[in-house]
C-alpha positions in Angstrom: 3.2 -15.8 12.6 2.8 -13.4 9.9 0.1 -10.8 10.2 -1.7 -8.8 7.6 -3.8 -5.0 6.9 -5.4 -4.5 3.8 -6.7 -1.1 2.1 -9.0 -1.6 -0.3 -10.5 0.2 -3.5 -7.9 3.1 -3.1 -7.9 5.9 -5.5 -4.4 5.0 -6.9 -3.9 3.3 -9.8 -1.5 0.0 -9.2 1.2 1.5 -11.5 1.8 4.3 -9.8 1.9 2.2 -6.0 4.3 -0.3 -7.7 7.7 1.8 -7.1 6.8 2.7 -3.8 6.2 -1.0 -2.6 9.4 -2.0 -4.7 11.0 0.6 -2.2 9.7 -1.1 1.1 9.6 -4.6 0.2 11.8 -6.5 2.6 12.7 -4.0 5.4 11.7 -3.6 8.8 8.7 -1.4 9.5 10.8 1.4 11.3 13.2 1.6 8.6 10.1 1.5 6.1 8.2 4.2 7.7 11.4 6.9 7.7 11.4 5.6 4.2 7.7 6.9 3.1 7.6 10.1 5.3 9.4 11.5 3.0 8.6 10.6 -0.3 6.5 13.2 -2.4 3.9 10.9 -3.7 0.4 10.8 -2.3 0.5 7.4 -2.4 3.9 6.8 -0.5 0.8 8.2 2.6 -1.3 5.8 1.8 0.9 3.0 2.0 2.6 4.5 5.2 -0.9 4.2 6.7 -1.6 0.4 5.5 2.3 -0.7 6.8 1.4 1.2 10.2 -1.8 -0.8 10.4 -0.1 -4.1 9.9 2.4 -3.0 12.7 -0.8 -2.4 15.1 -2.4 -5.4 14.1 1.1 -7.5 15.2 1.3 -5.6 18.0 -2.3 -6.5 19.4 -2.3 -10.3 18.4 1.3 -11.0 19.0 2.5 -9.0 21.4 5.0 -8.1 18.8 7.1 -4.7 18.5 7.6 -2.4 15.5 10.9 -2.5 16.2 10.5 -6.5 15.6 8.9 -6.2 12.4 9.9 -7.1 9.2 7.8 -6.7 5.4 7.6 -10.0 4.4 5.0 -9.5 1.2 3.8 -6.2 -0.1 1.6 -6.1 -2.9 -1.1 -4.2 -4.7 -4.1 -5.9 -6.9 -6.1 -4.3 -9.4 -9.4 -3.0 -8.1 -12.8 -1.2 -9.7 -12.7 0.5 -12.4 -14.9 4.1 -12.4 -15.7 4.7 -15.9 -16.5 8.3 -16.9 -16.4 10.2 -19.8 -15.1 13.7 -21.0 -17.4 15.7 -23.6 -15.5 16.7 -26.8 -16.1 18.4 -29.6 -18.6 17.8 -32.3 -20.9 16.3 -29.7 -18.7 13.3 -28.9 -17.4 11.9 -25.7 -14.3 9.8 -24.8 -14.1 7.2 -22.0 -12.0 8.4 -18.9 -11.4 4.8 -16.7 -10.4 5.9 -13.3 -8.2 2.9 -12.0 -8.1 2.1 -8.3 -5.9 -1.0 -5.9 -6.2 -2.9 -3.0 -3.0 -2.4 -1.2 -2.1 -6.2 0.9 0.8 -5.4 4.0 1.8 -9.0 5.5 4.1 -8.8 8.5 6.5 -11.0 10.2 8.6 -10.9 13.4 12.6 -11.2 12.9 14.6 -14.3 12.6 16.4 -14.3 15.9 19.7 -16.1 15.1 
């Protein structure tokens, strides 16, 4: 039964998460956690946190074990947009957009063969 965590509206743009999901999609959640403790990105934390949550939620409606866990789907969606804007010169302004993501973690036990 898989089982899911979700982050949402997360201050990291979705092109900057995508290379650390690419990393994690497919392996078992121990394996993926020694994978994002030690990558430098702040958002290799942020997923770490969402994977871990997933793991916990298994754990608590399946009796599952982290151990037993596989990433079956790992994705990141586009959230709000901040708009801003930066003051230049001549009395102007330029738009800043400040991109955020929901981070999705789905879950799965093993295939015992």
């Amino acid at each position: 039964m898989p089982i899911s965590a979700t982050a949402k509206n997360t201050g990291v743009s979705v092109k900057k998460l995508m290379p650390i999901l690419d990393l994690v999609r497919g392996k078992n959640v121990q394996d993926a956690m020694d994978t994002l403790e030690f990558l430098p990105s702040p958002a290799a934390a942020l997923v770490a946190r969402v994977v871990k949550s997933a793991a916990s939620n298994a754990e608590e409606e399946i009796f599952a074990r982290p151990a037993d866990l596989t990433i079956t789907r790992i994705y990141a969606n586009e959230g709000p947009r901040l708009k801003r804007f930066r003051a230049r010169a001549r009395g102007r302004a330029t738009r800043i957009i400040k991109r955020s993501s929901h981070v999705t973690v789905v879950v799965d036990e093993n295939e015992e063969l």
